[in-house]
C-alpha positions as CSV (number, residue, x, y, z in Angstrom):
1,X,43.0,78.0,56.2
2,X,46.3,76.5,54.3
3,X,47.7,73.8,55.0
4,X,51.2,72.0,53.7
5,X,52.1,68.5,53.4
6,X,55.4,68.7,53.8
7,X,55.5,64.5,52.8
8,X,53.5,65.4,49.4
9,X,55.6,65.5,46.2
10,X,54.0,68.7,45.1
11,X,56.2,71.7,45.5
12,X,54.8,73.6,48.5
13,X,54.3,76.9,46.5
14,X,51.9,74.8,44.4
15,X,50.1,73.4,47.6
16,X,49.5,77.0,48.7
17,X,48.4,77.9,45.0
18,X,45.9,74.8,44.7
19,X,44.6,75.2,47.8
20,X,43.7,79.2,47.2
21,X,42.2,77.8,44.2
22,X,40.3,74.9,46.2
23,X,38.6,77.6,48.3
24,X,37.6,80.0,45.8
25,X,36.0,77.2,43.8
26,X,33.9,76.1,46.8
27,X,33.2,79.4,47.5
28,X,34.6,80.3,50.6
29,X,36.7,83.1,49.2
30,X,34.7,85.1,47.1
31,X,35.0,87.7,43.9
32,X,36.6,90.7,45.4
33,X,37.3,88.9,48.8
34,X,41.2,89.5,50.3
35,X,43.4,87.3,50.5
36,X,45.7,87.3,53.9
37,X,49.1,89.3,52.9
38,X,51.9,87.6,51.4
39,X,53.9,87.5,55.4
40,X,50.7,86.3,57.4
41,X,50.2,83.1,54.9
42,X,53.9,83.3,55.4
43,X,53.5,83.2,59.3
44,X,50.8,81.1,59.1
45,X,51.6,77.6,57.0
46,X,55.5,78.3,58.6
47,X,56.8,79.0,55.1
48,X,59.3,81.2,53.5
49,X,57.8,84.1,52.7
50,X,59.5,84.1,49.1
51,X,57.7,80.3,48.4
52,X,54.3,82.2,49.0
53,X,54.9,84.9,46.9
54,X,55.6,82.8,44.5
55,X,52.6,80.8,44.3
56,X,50.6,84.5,44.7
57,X,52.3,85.6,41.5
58,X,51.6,82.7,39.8
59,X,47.5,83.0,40.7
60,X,47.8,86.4,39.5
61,X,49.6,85.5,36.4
62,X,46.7,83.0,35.6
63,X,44.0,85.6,36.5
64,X,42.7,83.9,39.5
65,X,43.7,86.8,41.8
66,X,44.6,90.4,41.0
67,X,46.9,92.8,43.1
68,X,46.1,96.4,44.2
69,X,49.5,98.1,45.5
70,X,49.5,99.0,48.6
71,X,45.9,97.2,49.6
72,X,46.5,93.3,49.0
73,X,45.7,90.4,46.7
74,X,42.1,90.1,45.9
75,X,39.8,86.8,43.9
76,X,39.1,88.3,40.4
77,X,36.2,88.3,39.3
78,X,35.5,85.6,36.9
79,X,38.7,83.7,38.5
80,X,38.3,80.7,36.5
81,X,36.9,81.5,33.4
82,X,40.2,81.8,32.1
83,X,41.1,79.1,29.9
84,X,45.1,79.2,30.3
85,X,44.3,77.7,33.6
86,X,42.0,74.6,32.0
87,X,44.6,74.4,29.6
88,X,47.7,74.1,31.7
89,X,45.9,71.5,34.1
90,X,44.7,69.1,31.1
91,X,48.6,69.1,30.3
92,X,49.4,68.0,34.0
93,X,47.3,65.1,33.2
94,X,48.4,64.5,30.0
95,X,51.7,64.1,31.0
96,X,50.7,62.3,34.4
97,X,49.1,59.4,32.1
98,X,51.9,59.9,29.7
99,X,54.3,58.7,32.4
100,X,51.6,55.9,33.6
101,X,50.8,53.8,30.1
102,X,54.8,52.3,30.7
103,X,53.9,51.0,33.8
104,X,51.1,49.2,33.0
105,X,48.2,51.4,34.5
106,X,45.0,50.8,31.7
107,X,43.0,53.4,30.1
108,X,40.3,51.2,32.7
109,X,42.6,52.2,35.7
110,X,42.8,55.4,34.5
111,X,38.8,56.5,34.7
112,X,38.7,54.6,37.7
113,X,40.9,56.5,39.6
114,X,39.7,59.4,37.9
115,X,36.2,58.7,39.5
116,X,37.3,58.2,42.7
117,X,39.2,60.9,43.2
118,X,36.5,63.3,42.1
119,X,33.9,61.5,44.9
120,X,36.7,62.1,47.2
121,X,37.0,65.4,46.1
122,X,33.7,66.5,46.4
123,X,33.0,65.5,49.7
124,X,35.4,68.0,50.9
């Protein structure tokens, strides 16, 4: 279900995060579905268990998921509706293009890549 590149510049607790994300969105997990426990995604993507809590903490804090103690993590209801999420990932690109302009990538080269990636992206 998760997988980490362990060659990818993204920390792995954001990996695990975007790719919870990833499968909510396509609708694979759905509202109220469980998410495995904090040790099996542990066990499973061979990760320390304190990385993927992290990255469960950090879905909760955004609203994505929600906790019931003692039962598990579960996909909130309206997971994405919440606009601290939309927020936070248009200043991941703002700061990605920020870094870019200096080294000569064009607005052009921007919407390019932008396009591709979300062909690429859909096709999943």
């Amino acid at each position: 279900m998760i997988s980490i590149d362990y060659k990818s510049r993204l920390p792995v607790y954001e990996q695990i995060k975007n790719q919870i994300m990833t499968l909510i969105q396509l609708g694979i997990l759905k509202t109220d579905d469980q998410l495995p426990s904090i040790r099996a995604l542990s066990s499973e993507t061979k990760v320390n268990v304190n990385t993927v809590k992290r990255a469960i903490q950090e879905l909760e804090e955004m609203g994505v998921i929600y906790s019931v103690p003692g039962k598990g993590s579960f996909v909130s209801e309206n997971a994405f509706s919440n606009a601290r999420i939309k927020e936070k990932a248009l200043e991941e690109i703002k700061h990605a293009i920020i870094s870019a302009i200096p080294k000569g990538i064009t607005k052009e080269d921007v919407l390019e890549m932008t396009d591709k990636i979300f062909k690429e992206e859909q096709n999943v």
